[in-house]
C-alpha positions as CSV (number, residue, x, y, z in Angstrom):
1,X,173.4,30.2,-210.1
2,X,170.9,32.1,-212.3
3,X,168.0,33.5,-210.9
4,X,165.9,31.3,-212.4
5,X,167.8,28.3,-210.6
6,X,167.9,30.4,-207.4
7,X,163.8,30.5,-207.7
8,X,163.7,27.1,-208.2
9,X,165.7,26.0,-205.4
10,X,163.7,28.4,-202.9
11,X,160.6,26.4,-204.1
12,X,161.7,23.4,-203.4
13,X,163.3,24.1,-200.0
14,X,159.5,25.9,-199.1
15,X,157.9,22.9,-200.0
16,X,160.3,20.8,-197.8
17,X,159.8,22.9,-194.8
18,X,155.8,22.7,-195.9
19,X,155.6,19.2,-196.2
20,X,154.1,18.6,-192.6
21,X,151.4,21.0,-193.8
22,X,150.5,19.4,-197.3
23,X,150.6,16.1,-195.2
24,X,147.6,17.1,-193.6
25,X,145.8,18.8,-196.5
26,X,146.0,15.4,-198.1
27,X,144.9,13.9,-195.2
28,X,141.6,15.3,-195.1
29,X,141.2,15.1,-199.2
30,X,141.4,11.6,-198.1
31,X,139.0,12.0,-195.2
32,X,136.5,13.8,-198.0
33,X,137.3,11.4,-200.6
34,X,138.3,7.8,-200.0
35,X,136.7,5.3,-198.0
36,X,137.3,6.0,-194.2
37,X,137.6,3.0,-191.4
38,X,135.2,3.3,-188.8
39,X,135.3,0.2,-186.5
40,X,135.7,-2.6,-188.6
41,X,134.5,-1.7,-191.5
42,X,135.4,1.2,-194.7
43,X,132.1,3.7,-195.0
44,X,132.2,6.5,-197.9
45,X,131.2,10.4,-196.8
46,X,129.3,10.0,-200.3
47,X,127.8,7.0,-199.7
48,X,126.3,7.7,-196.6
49,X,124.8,10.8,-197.5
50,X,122.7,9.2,-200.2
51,X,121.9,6.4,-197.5
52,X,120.5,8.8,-194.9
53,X,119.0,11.9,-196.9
54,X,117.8,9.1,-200.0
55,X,117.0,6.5,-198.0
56,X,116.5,7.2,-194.8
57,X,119.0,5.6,-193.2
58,X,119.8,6.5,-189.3
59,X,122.9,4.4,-189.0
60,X,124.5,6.2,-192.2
61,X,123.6,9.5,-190.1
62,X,125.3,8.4,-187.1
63,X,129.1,7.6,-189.1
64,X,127.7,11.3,-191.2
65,X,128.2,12.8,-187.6
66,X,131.5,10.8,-186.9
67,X,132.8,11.8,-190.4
68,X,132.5,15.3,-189.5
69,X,133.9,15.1,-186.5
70,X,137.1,13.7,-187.8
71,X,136.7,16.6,-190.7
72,X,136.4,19.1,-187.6
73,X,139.6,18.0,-185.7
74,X,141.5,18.1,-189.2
75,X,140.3,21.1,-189.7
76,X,141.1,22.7,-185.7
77,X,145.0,21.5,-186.7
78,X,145.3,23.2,-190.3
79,X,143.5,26.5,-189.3
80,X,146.4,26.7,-186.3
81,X,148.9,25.7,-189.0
82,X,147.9,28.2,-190.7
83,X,148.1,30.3,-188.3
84,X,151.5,29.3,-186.9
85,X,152.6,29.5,-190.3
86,X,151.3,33.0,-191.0
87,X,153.6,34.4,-187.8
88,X,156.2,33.1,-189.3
89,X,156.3,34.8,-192.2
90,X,156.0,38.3,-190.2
């Protein structure tokens, strides 16, 4: 193999072993992004800031609050992936 093949084939095994970790990054562009299920019904993090700090709206506050919690517990597991990931490296 040329080097240039050997580079490429390093990449792609890194992002195989990485996959778990872009897994989750997606997962909270999705949370940030796309309409999230709460109950039985889809809300938008968008939406529901114009519905509470536009129009007042308490209820939109209250999924605002659940949206970040979900945000905060996606976040907790990618900062100690990247910290796992970081030692690894060492």
């Amino acid at each position: 193999m040329c080097s240039s093949q050997v580079e490429i084939y390093k990449n792609k095994n890194c992002m195989e072993d990485n996959k778990e970790y872009l897994d989750k990054y997606e997962d909270l562009l999705k949370i940030l992004t796309d309409p999230v299920e709460i109950g039985d019904k889809k809300y938008n993090l968008k939406e529901d800031f114009e519905k509470f700090f536009i129009k007042g709206n308490m209820t939109a506050g209250t999924r605002i609050r659940k949206f970040m919690q979900i945000i905060r517990k996606s976040a907790e597991e990618i900062r100690k992936d990247v910290q796992s990931y970081k030692k690894s490296l060492s």
